[in-house]
VOPAGU-2260 file (C-alpha; in pm, 1 decimal, decimal comma):
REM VOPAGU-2260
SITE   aa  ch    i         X         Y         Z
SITE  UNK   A    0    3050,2   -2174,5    -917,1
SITE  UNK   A    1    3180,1   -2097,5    -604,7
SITE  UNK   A    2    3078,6   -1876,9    -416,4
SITE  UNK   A    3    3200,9   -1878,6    -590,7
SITE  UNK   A    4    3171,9   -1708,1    -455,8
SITE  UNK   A    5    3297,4   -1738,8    -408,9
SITE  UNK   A    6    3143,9   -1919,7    -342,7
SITE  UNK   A    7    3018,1   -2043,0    -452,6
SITE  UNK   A    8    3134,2   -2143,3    -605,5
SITE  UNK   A    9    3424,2   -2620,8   -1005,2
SITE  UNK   A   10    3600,9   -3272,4   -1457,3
SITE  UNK   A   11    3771,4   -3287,4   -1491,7
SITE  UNK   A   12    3520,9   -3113,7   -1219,8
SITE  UNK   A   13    3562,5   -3446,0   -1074,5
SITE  UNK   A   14    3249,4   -3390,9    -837,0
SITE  UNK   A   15    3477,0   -3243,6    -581,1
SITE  UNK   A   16    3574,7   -2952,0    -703,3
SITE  UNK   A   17    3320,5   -2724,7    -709,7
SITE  UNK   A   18    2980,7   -2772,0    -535,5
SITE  UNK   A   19    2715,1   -2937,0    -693,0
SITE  UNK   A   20    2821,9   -3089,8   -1035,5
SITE  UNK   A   21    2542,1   -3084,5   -1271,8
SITE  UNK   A   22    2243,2   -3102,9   -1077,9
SITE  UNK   A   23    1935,0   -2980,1   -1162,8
SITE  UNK   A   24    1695,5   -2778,5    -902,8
SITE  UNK   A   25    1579,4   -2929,2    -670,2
SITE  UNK   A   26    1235,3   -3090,1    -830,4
SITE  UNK   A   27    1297,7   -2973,0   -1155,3
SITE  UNK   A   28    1442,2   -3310,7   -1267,3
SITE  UNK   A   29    1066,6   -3441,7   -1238,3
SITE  UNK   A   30     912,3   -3171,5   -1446,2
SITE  UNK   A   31    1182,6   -3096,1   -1685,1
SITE  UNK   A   32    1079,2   -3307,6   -2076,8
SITE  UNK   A   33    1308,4   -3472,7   -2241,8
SITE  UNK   A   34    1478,6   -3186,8   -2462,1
SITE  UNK   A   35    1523,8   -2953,6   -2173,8
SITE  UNK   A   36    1712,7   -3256,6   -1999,4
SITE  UNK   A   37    1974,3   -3299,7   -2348,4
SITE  UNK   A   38    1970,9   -2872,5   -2292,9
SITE  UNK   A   39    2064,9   -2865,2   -1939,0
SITE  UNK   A   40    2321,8   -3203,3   -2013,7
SITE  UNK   A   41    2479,8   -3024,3   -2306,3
SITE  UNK   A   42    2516,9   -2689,5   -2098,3
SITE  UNK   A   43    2675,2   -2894,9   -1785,9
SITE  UNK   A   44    2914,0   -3080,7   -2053,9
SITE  UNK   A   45    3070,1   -2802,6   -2190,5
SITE  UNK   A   46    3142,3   -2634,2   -1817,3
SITE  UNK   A   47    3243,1   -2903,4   -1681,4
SITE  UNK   A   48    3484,6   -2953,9   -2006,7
SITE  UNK   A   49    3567,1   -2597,1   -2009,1
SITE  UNK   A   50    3662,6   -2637,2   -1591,8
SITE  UNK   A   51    3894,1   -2875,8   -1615,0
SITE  UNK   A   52    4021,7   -2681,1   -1861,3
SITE  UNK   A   53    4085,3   -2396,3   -1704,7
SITE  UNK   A   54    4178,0   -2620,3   -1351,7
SITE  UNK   A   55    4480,4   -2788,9   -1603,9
SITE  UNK   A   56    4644,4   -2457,6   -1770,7
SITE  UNK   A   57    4454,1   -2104,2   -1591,1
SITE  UNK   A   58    4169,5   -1904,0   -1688,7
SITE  UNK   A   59    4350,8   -1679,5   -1909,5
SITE  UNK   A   60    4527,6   -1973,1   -2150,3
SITE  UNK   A   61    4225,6   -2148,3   -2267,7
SITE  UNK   A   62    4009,8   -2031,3   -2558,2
SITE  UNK   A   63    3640,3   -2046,2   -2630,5
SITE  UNK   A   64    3768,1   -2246,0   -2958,0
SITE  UNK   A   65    3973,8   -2515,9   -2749,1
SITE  UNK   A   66    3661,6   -2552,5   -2513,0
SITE  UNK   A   67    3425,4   -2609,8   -2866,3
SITE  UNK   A   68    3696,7   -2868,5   -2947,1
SITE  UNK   A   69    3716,4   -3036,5   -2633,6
SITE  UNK   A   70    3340,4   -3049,1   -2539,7
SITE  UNK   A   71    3304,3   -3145,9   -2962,4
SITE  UNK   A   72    3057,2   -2883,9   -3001,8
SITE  UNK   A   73    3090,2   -2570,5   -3195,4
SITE  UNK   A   74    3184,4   -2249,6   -3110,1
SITE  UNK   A   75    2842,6   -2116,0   -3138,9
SITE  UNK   A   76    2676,1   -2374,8   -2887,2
SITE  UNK   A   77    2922,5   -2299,9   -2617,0
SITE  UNK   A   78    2808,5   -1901,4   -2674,5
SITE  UNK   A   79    2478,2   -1986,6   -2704,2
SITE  UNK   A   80    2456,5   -2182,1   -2371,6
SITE  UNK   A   81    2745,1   -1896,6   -2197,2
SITE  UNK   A   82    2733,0   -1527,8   -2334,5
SITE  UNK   A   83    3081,9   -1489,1   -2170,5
SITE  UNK   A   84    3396,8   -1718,6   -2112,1
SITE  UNK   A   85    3349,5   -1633,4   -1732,7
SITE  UNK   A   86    3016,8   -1752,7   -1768,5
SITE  UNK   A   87    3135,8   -2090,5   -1846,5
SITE  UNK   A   88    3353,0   -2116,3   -1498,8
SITE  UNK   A   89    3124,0   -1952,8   -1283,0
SITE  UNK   A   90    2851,2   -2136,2   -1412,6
SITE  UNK   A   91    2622,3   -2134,3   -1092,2
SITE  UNK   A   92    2643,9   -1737,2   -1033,9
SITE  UNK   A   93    2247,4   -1660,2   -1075,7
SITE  UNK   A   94    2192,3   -1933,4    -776,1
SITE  UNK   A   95    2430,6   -1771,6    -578,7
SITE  UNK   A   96    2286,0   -1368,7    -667,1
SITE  UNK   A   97    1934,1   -1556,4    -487,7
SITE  UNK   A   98    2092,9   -1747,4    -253,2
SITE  UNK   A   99    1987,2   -1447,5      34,8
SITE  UNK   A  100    1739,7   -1360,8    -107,9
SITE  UNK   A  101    1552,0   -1714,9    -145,4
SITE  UNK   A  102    1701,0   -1772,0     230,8
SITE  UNK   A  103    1474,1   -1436,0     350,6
SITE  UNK   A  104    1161,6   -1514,3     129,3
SITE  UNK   A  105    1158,4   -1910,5     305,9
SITE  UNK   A  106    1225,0   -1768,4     642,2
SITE  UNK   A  107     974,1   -1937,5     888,8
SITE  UNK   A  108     675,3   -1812,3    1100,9
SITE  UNK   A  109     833,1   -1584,3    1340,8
SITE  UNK   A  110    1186,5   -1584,0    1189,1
SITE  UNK   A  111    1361,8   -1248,4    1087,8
SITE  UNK   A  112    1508,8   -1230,0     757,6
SITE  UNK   A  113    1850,7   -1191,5     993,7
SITE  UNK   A  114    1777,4   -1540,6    1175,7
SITE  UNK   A  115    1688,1   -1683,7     876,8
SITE  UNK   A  116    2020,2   -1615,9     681,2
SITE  UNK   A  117    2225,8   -1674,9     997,0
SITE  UNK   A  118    2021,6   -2081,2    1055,1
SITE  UNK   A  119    2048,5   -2178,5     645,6
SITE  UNK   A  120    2465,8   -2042,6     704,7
SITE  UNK   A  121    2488,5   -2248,7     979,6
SITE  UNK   A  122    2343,4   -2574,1     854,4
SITE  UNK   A  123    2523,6   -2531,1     529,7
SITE  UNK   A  124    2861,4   -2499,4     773,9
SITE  UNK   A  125    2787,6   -2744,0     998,3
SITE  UNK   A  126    2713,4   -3003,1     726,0
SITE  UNK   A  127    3044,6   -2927,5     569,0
SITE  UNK   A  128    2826,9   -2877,9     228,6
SITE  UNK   A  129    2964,6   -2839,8     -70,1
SITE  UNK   A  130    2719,6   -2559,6    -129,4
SITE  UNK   A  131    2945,5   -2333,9      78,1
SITE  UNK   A  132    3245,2   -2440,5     -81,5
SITE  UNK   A  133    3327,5   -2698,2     186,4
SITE  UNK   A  134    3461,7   -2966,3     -35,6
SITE  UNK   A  135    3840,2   -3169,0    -135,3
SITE  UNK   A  136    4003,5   -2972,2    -421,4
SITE  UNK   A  137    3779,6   -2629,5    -400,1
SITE  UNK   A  138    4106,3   -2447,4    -319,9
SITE  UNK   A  139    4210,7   -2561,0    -668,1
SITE  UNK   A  140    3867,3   -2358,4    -814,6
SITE  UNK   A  141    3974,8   -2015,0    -556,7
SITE  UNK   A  142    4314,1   -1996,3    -715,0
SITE  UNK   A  143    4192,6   -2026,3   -1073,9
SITE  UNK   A  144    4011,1   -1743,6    -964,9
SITE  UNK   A  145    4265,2   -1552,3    -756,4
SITE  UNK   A  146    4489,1   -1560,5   -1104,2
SITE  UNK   A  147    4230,5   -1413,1   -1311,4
SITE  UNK   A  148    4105,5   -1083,6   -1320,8
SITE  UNK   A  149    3819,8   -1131,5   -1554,2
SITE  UNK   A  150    3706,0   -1400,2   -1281,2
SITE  UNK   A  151    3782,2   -1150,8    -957,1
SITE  UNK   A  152    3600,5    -882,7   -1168,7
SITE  UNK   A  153    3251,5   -1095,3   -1241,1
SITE  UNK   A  154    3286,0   -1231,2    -856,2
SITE  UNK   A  155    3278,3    -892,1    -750,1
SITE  UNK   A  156    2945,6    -802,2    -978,8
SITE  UNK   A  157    2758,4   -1107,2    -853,9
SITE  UNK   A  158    2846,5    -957,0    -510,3
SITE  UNK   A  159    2662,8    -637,6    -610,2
SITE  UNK   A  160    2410,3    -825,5    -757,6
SITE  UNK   A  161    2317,9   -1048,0    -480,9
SITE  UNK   A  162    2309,3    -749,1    -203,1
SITE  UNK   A  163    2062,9    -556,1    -473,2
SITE  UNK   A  164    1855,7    -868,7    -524,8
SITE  UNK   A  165    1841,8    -923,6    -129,4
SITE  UNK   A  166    1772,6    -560,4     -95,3
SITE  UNK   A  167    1449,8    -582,7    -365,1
SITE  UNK   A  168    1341,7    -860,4    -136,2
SITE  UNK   A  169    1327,6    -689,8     162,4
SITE  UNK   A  170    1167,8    -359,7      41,9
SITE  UNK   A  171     929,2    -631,5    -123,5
SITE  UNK   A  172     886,9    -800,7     240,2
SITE  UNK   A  173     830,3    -525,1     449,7
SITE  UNK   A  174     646,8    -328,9     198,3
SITE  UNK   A  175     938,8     -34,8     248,6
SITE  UNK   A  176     855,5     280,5     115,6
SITE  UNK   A  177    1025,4     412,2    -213,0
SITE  UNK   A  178    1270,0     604,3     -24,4
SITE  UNK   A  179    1323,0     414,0     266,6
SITE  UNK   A  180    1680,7     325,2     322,3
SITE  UNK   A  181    1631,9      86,3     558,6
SITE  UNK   A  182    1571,4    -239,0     361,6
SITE  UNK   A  183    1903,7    -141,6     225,5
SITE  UNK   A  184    2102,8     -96,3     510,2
SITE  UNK   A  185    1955,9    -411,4     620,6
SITE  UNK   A  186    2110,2    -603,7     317,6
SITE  UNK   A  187    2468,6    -482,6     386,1
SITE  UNK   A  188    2464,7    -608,3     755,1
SITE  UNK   A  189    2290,9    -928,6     613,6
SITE  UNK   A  190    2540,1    -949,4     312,2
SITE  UNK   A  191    2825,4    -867,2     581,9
SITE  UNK   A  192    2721,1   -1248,6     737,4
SITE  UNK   A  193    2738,7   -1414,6     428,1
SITE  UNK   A  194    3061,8   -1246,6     264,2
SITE  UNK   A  195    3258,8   -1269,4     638,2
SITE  UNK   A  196    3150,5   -1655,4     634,7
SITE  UNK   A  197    3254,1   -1726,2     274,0
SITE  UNK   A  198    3587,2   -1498,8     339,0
SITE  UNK   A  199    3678,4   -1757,2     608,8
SITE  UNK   A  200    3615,0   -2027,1     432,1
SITE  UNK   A  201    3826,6   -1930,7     132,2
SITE  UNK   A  202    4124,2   -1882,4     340,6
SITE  UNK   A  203    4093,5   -2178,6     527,1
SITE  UNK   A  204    4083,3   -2388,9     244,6
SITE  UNK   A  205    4368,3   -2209,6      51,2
SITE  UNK   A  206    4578,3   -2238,9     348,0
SITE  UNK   A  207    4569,2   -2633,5     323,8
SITE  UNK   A  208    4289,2   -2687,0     607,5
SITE  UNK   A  209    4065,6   -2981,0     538,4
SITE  UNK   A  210    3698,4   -2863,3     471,3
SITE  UNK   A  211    3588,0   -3044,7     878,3
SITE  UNK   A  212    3834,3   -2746,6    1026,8
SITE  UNK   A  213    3749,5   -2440,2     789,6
SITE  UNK   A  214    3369,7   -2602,8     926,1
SITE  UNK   A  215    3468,6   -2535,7    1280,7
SITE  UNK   A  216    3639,3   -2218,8    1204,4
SITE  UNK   A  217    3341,0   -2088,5     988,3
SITE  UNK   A  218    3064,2   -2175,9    1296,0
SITE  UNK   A  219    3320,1   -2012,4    1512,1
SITE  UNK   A  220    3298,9   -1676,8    1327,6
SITE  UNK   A  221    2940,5   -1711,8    1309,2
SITE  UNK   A  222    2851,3   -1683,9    1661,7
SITE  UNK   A  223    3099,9   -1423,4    1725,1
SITE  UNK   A  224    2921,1   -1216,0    1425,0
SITE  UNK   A  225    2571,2   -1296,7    1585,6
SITE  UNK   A  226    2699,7   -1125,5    1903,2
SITE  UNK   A  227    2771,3    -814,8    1690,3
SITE  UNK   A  228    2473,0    -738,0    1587,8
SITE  UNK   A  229    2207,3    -557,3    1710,2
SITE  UNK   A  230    1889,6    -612,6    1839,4
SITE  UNK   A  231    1697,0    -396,4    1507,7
SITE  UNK   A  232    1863,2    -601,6    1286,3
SITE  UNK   A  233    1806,9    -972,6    1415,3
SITE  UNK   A  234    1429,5    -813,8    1470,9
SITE  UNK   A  235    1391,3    -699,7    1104,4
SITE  UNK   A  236    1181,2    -846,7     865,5
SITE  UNK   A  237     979,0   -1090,7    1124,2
SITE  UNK   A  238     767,5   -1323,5     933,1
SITE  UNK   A  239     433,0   -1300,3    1069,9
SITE  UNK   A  240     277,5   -1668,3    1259,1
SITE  UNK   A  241      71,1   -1840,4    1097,2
């Protein structure tokens, strides 16, 4: 998925299209057996099948059926591996909902859950990584989506969902009270990096700018969003030296 959101963010996924193709986590591969590798295989199959798919004719013209057919598996595997059609397309949304939050809880000795967000966005960016949706074709993936409701509508929940599961984390971090509202108006000025970065990266690439100039662009809009923020927010959250 794309970021996607989104970014996230999509063989025909051809490797290019959306950002990381059928990988595992990172180290799982090593302590995975042998039937949870033919599970995760089998699950990858029928989204990338049910991509290209959806790529070749839109979101809304494909059927769950056609996808069984095309994968050759049954209807009933292809639910039991995605409870929803959008599930199948936006395949990678639970990485993406702890994609801040997993940036925050690795932030390093003396790092503020700001900094920390703001240094993984950059060296995403500045790699031009497909994690980010820097890739050849991805603008294909963003106008499935932009023609599809069902897709804008699930983009928009794992929006909510990552800014609630970033919020959790910092109320977890700093040990906020209950009723402390400052953990979450930390997350929206946080979540307000990430979305703004994403946003420019989206249009970039739908505009027909090769992923190396939506790069420059997206580092560009970085620093000028580091300038904007304060000096309570880029000191929140401080992870303690060892």
């Amino acid at each position: 998925m794309a970021d996607a959101r989104t970014t996230g963010t999509a063989g025909a996924r051809g490797g290019s299209t959306r950002p990381d193709p059928g990988a595992a986590p990172a180290g799982a591969v090593g302590r995975e057996g042998l039937r949870e590798r033919k599970k995760r295989r089998t699950r990858q199959h029928i989204s990338d099948t049910a991509t290209g798919l959806f790529l070749e004719r839109g979101f809304d013209a494909v059927t769950i059926a056609e996808i069984a057919e095309a994968a050759e598996v049954s209807v009933n595997t292809v639910y039991n591996y995605f409870p929803t059609k959008e599930d199948l397309f936006l395949d990678r949304a639970p990485e993406l909902v702890d994609r801040l939050a997993g940036w925050v809880r690795g932030r390093l000795p003396g790092e503020s859950a700001a900094r920390a967000v703001l240094r993984q966005l950059r060296s995403e960016v500045e790699a031009v990584s497909p994690r980010v949706g820097l890739a050849e074709g991805y603008d294909r993936f963003l106008v499935v989506v932009e023609d599809a409701a069902g897709l804008r509508a699930r983009l928009q929940e794992v929006d909510q969902e990552t800014l609630t599961s970033l919020e959790r984390t910092l109320r977890a971090e700093t040990g906020a009270a209950r009723g402390d509202r400052l953990p979450g108006l930390m997350a929206g000025q946080i979540d307000w990096l990430h979305r703004t970065v994403m946003a420019v990266i989206r249009s970039g690439l739908v505009e027909g700018a090769t992923p190396e100039a939506v790069s420059r662009e997206a580092l560009d809009a970085l620093d000028e969003m580091e300038e904007l923020l304060g000096e309570r927010v880029l000191n929140y959250a401080v992870r303690a030296p060892e």
